[in-house]
C-alpha positions as a Markdown table, in Angstrom:
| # | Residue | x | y | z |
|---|---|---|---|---|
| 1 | Unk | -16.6 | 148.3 | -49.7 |
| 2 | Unk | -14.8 | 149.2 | -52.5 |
| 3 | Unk | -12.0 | 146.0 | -53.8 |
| 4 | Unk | -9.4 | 148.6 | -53.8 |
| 5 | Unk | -9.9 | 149.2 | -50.0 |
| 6 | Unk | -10.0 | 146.3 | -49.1 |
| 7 | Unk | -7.2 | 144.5 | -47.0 |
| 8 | Unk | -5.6 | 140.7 | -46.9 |
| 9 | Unk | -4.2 | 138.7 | -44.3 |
| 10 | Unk | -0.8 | 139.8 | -46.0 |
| 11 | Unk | -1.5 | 143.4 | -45.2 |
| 12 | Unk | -1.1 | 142.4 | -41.2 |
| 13 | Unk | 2.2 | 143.5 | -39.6 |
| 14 | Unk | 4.7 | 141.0 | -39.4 |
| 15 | Unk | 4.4 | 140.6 | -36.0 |
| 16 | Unk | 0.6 | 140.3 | -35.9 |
| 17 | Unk | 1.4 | 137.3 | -38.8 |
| 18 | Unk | 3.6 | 135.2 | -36.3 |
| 19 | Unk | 1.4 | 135.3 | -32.9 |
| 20 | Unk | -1.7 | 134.1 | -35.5 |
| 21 | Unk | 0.7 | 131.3 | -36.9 |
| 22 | Unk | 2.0 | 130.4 | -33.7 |
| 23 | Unk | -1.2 | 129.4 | -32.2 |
| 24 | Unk | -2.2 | 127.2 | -35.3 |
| 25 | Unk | -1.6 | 123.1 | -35.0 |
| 26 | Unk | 1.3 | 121.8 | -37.2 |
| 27 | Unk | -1.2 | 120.0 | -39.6 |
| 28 | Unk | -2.6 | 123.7 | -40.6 |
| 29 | Unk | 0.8 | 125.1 | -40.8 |
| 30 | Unk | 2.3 | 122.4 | -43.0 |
| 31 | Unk | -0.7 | 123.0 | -45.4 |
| 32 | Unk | -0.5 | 126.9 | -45.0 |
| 33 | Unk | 3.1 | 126.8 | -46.8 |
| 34 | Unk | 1.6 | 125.8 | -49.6 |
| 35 | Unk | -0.6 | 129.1 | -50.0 |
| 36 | Unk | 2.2 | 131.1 | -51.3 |
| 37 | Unk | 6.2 | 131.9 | -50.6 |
| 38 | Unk | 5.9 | 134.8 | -47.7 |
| 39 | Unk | 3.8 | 131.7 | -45.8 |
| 40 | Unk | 6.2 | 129.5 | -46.2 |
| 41 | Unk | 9.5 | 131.7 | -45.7 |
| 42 | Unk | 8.2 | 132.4 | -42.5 |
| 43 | Unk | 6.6 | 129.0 | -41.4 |
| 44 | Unk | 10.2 | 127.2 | -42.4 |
| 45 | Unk | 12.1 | 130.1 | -40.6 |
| 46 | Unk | 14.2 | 128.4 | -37.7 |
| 47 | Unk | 12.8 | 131.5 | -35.2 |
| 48 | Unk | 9.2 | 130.8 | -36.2 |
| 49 | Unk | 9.8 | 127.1 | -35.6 |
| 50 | Unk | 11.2 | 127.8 | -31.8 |
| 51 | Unk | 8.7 | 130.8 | -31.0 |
| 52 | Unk | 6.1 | 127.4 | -32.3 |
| 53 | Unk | 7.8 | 125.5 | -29.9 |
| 54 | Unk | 7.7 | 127.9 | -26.8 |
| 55 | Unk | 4.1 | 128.1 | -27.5 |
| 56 | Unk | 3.3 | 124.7 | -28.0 |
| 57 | Unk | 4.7 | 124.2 | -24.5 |
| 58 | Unk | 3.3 | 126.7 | -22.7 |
| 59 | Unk | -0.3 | 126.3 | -23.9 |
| 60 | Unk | -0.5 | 122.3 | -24.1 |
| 61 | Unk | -3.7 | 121.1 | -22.3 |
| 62 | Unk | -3.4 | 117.7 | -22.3 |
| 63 | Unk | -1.5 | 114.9 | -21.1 |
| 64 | Unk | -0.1 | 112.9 | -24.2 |
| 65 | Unk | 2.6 | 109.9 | -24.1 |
| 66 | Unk | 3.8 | 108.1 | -27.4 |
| 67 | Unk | 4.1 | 104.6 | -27.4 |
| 68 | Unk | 6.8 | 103.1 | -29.8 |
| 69 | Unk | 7.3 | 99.8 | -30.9 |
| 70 | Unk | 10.2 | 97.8 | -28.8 |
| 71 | Unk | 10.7 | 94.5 | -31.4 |
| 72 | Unk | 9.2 | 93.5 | -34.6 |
| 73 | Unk | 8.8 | 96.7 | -35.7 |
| 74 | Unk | 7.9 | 95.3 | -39.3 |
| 75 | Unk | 4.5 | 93.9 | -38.2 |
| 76 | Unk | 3.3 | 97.2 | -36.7 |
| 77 | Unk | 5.4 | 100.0 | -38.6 |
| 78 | Unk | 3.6 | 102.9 | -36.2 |
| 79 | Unk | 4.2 | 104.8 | -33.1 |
| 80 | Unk | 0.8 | 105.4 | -31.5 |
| 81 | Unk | 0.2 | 108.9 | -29.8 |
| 82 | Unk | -2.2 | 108.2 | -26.4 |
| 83 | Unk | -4.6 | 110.3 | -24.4 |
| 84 | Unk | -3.8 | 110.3 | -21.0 |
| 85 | Unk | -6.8 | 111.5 | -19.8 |
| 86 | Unk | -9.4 | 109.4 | -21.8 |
| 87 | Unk | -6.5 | 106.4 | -22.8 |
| 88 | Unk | -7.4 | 106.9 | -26.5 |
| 89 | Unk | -5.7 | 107.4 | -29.6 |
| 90 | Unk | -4.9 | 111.0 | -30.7 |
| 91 | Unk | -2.8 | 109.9 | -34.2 |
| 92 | Unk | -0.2 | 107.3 | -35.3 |
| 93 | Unk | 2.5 | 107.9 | -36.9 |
| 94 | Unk | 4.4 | 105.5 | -39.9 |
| 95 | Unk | 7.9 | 105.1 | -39.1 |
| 96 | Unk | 9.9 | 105.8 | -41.8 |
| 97 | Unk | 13.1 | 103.9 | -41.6 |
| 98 | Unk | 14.0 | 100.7 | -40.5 |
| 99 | Unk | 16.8 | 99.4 | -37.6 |
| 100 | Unk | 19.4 | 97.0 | -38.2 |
| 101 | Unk | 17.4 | 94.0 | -36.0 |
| 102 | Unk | 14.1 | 95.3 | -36.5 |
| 103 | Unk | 13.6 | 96.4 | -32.9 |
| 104 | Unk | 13.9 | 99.9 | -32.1 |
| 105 | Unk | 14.3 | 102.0 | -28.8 |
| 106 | Unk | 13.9 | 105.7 | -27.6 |
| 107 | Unk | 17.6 | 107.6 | -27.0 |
| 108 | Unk | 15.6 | 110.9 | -26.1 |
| 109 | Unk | 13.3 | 113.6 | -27.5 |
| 110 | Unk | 13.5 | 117.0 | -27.8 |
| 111 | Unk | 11.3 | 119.6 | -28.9 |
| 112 | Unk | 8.9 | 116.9 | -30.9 |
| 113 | Unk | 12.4 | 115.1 | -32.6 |
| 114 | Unk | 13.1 | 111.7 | -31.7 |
| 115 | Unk | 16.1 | 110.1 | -31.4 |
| 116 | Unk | 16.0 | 106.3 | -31.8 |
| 117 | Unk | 18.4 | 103.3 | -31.9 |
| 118 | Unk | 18.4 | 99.3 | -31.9 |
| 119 | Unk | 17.3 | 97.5 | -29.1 |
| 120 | Unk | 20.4 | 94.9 | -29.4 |
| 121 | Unk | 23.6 | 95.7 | -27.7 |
| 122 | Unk | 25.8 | 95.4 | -30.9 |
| 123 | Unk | 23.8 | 97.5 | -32.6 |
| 124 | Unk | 22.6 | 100.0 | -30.0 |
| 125 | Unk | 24.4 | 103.3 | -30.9 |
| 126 | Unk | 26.1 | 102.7 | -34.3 |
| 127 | Unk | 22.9 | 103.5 | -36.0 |
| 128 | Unk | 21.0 | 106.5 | -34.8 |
| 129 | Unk | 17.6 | 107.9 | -36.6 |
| 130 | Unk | 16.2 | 111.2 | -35.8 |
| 131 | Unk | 12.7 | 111.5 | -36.3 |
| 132 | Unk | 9.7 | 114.2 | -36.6 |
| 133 | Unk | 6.7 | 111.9 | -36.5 |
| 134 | Unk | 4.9 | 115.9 | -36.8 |
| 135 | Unk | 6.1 | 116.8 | -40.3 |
| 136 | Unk | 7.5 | 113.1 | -41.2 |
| 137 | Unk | 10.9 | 113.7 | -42.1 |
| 138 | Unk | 14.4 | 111.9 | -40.7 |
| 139 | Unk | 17.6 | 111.6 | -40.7 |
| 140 | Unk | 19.8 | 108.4 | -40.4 |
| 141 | Unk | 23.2 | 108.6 | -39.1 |
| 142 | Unk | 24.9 | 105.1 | -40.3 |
| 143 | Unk | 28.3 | 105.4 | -39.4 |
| 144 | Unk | 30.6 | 107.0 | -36.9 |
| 145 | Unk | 34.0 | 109.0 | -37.3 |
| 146 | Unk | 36.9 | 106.6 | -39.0 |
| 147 | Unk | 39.2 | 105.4 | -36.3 |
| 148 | Unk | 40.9 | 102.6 | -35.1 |
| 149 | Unk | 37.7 | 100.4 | -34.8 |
| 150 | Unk | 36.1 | 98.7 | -37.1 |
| 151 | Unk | 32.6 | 96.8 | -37.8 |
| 152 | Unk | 34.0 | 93.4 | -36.3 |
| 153 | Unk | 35.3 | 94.7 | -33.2 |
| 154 | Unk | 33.6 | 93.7 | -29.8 |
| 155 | Unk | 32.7 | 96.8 | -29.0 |
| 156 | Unk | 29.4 | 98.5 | -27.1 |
| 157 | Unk | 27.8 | 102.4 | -27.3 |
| 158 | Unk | 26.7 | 104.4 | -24.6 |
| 159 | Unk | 24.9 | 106.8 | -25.9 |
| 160 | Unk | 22.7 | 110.2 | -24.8 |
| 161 | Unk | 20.7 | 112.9 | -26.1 |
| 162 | Unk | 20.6 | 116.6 | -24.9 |
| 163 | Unk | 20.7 | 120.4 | -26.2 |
| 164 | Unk | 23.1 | 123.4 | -24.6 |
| 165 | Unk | 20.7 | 125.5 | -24.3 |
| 166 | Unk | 16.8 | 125.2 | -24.7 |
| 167 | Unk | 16.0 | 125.6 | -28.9 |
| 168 | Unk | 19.8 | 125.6 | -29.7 |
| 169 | Unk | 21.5 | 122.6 | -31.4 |
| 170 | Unk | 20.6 | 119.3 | -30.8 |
| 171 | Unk | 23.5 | 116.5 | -29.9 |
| 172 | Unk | 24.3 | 113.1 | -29.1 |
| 173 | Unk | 27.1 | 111.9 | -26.9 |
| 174 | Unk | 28.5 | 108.7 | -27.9 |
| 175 | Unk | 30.9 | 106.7 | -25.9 |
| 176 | Unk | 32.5 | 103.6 | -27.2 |
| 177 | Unk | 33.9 | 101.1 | -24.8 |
| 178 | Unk | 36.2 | 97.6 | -25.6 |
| 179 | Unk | 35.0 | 94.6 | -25.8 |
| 180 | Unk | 31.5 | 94.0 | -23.9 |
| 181 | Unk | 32.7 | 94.3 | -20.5 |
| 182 | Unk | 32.0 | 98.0 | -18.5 |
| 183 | Unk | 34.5 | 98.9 | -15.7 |
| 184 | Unk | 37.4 | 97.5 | -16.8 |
| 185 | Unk | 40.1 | 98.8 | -19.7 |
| 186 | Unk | 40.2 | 95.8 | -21.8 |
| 187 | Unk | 43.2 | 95.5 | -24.3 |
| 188 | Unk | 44.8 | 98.3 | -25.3 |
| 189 | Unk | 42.6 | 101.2 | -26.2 |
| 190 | Unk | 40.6 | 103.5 | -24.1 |
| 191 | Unk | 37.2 | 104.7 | -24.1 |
| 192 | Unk | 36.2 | 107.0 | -26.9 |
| 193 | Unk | 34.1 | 109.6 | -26.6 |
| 194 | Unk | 32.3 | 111.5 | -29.8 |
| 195 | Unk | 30.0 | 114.0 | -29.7 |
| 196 | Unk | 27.8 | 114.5 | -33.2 |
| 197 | Unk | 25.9 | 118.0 | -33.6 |
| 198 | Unk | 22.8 | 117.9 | -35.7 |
| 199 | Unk | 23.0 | 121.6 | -36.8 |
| 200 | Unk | 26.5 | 120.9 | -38.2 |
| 201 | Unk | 25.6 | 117.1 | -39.0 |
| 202 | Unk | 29.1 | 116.2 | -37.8 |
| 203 | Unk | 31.1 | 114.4 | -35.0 |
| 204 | Unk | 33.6 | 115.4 | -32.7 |
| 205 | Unk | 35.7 | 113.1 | -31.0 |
| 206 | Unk | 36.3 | 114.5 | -27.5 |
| 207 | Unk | 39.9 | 113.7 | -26.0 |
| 208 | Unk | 40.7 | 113.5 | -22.3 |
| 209 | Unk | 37.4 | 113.3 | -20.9 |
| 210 | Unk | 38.4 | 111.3 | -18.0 |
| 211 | Unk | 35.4 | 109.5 | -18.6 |
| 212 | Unk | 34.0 | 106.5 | -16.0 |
| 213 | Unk | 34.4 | 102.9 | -17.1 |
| 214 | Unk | 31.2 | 102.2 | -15.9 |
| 215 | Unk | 27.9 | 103.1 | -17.0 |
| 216 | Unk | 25.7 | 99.3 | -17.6 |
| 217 | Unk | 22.7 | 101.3 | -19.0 |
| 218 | Unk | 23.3 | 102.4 | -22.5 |
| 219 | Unk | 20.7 | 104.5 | -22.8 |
| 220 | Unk | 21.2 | 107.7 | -21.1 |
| 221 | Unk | 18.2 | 109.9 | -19.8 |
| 222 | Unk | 18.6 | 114.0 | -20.5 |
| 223 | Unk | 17.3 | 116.6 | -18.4 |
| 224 | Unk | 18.1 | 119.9 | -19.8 |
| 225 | Unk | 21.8 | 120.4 | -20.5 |
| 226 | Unk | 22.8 | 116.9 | -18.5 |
| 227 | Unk | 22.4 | 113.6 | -19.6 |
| 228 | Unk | 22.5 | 110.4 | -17.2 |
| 229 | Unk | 23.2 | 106.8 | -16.6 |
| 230 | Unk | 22.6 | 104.6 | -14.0 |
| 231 | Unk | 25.3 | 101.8 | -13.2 |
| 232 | Unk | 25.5 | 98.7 | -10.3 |
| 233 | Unk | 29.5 | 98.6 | -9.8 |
| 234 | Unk | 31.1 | 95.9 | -7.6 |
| 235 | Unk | 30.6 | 94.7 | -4.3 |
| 236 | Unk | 31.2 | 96.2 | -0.8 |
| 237 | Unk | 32.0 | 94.1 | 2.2 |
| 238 | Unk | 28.3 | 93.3 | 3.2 |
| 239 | Unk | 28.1 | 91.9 | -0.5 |
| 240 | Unk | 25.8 | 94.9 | -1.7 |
| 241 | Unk | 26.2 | 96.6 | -5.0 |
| 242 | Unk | 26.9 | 100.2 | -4.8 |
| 243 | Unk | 24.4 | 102.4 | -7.1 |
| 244 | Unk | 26.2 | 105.4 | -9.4 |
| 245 | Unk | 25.0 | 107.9 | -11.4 |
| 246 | Unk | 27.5 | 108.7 | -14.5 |
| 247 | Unk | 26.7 | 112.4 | -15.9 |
| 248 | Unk | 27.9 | 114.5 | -18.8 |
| 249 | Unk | 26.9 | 118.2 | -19.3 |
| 250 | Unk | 26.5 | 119.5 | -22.3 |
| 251 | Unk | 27.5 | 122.5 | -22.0 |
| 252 | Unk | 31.1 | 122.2 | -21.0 |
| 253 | Unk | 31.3 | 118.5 | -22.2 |
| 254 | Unk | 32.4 | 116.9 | -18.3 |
| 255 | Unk | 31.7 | 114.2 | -17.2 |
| 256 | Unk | 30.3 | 113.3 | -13.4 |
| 257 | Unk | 29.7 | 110.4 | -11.1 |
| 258 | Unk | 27.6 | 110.2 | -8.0 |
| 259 | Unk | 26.4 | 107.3 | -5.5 |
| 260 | Unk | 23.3 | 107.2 | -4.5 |
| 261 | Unk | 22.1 | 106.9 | -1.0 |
| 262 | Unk | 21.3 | 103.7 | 0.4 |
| 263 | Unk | 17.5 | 104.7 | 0.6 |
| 264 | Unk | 17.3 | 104.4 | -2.8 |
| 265 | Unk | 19.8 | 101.5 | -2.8 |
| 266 | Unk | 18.1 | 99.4 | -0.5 |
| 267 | Unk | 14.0 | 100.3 | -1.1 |
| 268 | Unk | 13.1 | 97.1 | -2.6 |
| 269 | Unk | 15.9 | 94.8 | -1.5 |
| 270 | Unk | 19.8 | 94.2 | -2.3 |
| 271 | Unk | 19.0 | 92.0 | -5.7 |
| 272 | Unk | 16.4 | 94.9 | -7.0 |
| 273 | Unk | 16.7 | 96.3 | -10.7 |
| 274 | Unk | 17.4 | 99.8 | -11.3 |
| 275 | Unk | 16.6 | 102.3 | -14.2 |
| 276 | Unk | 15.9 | 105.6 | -15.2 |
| 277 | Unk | 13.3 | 108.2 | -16.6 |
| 278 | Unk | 12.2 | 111.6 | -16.9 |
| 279 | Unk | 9.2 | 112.7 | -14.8 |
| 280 | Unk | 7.6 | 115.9 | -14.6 |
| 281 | Unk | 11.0 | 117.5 | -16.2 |
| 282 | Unk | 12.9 | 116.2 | -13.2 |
| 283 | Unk | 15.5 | 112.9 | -13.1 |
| 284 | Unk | 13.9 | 109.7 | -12.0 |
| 285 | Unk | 15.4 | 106.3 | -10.4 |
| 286 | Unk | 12.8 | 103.6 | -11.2 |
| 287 | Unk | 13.4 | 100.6 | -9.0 |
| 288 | Unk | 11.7 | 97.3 | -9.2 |
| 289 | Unk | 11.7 | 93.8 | -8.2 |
| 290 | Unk | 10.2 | 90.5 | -10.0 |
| 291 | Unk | 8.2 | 88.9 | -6.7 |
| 292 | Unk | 7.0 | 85.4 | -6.9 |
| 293 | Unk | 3.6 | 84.0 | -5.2 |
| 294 | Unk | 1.7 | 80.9 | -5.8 |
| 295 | Unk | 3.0 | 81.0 | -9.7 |
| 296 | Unk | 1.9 | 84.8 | -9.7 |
| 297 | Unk | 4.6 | 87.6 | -10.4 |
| 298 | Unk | 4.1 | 91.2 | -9.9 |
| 299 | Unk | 6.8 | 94.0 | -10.6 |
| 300 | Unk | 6.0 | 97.0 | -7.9 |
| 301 | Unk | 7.8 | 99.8 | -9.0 |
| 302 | Unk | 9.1 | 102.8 | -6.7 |
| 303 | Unk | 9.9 | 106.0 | -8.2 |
| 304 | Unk | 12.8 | 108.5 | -6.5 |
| 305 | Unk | 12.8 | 111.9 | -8.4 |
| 306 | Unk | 15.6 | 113.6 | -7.8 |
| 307 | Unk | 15.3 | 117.5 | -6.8 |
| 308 | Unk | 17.0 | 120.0 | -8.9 |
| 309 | Unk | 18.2 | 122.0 | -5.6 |
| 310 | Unk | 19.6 | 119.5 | -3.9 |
| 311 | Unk | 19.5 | 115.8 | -5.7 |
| 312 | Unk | 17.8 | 114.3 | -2.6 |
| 313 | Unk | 15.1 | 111.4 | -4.1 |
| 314 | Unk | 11.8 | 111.7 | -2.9 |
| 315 | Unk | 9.4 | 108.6 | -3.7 |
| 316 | Unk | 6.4 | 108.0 | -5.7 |
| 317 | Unk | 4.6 | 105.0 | -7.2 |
| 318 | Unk | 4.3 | 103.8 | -11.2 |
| 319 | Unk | 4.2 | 101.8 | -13.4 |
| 320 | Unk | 6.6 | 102.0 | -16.6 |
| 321 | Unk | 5.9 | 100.8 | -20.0 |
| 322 | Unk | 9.3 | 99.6 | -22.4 |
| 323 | Unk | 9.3 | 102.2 | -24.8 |
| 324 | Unk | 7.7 | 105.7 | -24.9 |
| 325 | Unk | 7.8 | 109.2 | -24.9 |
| 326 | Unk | 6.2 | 111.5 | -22.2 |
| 327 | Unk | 7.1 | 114.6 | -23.2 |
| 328 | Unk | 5.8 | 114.2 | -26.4 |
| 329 | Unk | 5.1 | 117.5 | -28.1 |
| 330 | Unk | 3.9 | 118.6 | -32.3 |
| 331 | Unk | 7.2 | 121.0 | -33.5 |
| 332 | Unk | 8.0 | 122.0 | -37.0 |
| 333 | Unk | 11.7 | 120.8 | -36.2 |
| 334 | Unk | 13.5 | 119.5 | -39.5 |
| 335 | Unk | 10.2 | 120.8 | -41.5 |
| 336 | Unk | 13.1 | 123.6 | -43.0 |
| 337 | Unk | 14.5 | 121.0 | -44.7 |
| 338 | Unk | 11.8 | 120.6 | -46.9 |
| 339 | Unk | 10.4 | 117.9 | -48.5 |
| 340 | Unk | 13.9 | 115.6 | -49.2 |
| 341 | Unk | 14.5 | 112.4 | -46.8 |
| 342 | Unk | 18.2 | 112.6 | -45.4 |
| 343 | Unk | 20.7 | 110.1 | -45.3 |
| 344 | Unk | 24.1 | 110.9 | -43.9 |
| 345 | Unk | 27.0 | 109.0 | -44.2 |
| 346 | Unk | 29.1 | 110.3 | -41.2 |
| 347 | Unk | 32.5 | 108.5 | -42.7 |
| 348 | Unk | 32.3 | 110.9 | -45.3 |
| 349 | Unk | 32.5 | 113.8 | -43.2 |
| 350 | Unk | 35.4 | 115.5 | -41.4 |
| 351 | Unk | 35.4 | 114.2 | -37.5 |
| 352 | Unk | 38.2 | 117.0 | -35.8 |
| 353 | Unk | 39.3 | 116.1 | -32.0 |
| 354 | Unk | 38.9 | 118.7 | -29.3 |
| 355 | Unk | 42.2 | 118.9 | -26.8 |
């Protein structure tokens, strides 16, 4: 065939282009935008990236949980991506950045971005890392918006990551409580609620929000538009704790609270532990209890999934490791921004209050 008849992969309609690039693994398309600058215009194009995503999801074949390092993250600077099926190792990934205390632990994940904090309670929440172990590239959020507290101040974070809508913005809700001491109001200022935006890389501080003094978990799990956090608050006459479930939805930025029934309550004993998870894209109450035998201990677990349709728990059986990922997934998310490392100093940046 003559050269001048011939045709080149650029010659495809556009459209043809994208559904061949969307079925490629990240690896290829990270070296494909080096071929030449249509490739990488359209590779680093924000609608490419969530078309990627959709199809990522809706082809995945296997079963894939990442395992991140909980303390002494110096020693073993890697977040190791497992094989459910055959319990090997697919790829590990270098972390980046480093924490405060040198322990780290998962806020959330979406879309293949992490979201990661300290493991200490003073630290958990003022520092926040988001992380594509995919295309390795992060951003560190160091500070907060500039308000009446400051670095000294006994304060603790509650914190949660969740999207609007499925491939828009991602966010974080922050909410700062006095002193270390949930359900009460402790001197003279109230809870403070921010919410920071990762398309706009700013914070909002959110006023009126009527939010619960509760909330002992300060990691909240997100399902969809809703993040959660589980809570043990007070004592009733027959000297049981009652079991809440503090909510905030992302999309009109409420917040909720909800008991849970005493079959959850009660399935492993008054004095059990409580905590919570995602599982098969549904909200789930992991409860547990330390037992004791002939120097032995064993932790059974009991998991409650709670239904979309109606929030009644049914029950199922695992066991939980400290720190991972199960919905684990390769994206191109924050590969737009090139090659550069971010650092963002939130201080520096405008934080307006919503009424």
């Amino acid at each position: 065939m003559a050269s001048g008849s011939e045709t080149s992969f650029d010659d495809l309609p556009s459209e043809t282009a994208v559904e061949i690039f969307t079925r490629l693994p990240v690896k290829a398309l990270i070296r494909s935008t080096s071929v030449n600058k249509s490739w990488y215009s359209l590779i680093t194009n924000p609608k490419f990236i969530s078309a990627h995503i959709k199809h990522t999801i809706s082809s995945v074949n296997e079963d894939v949980v990442l395992f991140i390092p909980h303390s002494n993250v110096s020693e073993e600077p890697y977040a190791s991506l497992y094989s459910f099926e055959t319990g090997n190792v697919i790829d590990k990934y270098e972390i980046p950045f480093t924490t405060r205390t040198n322990t780290m632990q998962l806020v959330g994940s979406v879309n293949g971005l992490l979201c990661l904090t300290d493991v200490n309670i003073p630290y958990v929440g003022r520092d926040l890392h988001f992380w594509n172990p995919s295309v390795r590239k992060y951003l560190s959020i160091v500070t907060s918006c500039d308000h009446k507290w400051k670095e000294k101040d006994r304060f603790f974070n509650v914190v949660g990551l969740g999207v609007v809508e499925p491939g828009e913005d991602i966010r974080v809700v922050r909410i700062m409580y006095w002193d270390q001491n949930p359900g009460k109001l402790v001197g003279e200022f109230a809870p403070v609620v921010e919410v920071f935006s990762l398309r706009e890389k700013k914070w909002r501080e959110i006023e009126n929000t009527r939010v619960p003094r509760v909330a002992s978990n300060v990691i909240g799990i997100s399902v969809g538009h809703m993040v959660y956090w589980l809570d043990r608050v007070g004592r009733t006459e027959n000297h049981s704790c009652t079991v809440c479930l503090m909510s905030f939805d992302f999309r009109n930025e409420v917040f909720g609270l909800m008991k849970l029934t005493d079959d959850v309550r009660y399935c492993l004993g008054d004095c059990a532990s409580f905590s919570l998870m995602k599982f098969k894209d549904s909200l789930a109450i992991c409860v547990f209890k330390i037992n004791g035998s002939n120097g032995i201990y064993s932790q059974p677990f009991q998991i409650w999934l709670m239904s979309h349709e109606d929030d009644s728990p049914r029950m199922a059986i695992i066991r939980v490791p400290p720190c991972l990922d199960t919905s684990f997934i390769e994206s191109l998310v924050m590969h737009e921004r090139g090659s550069e490392l971010l650092e963002l100093e939130i201080c520096k940046v405008s934080c307006p209050r919503s009424s």
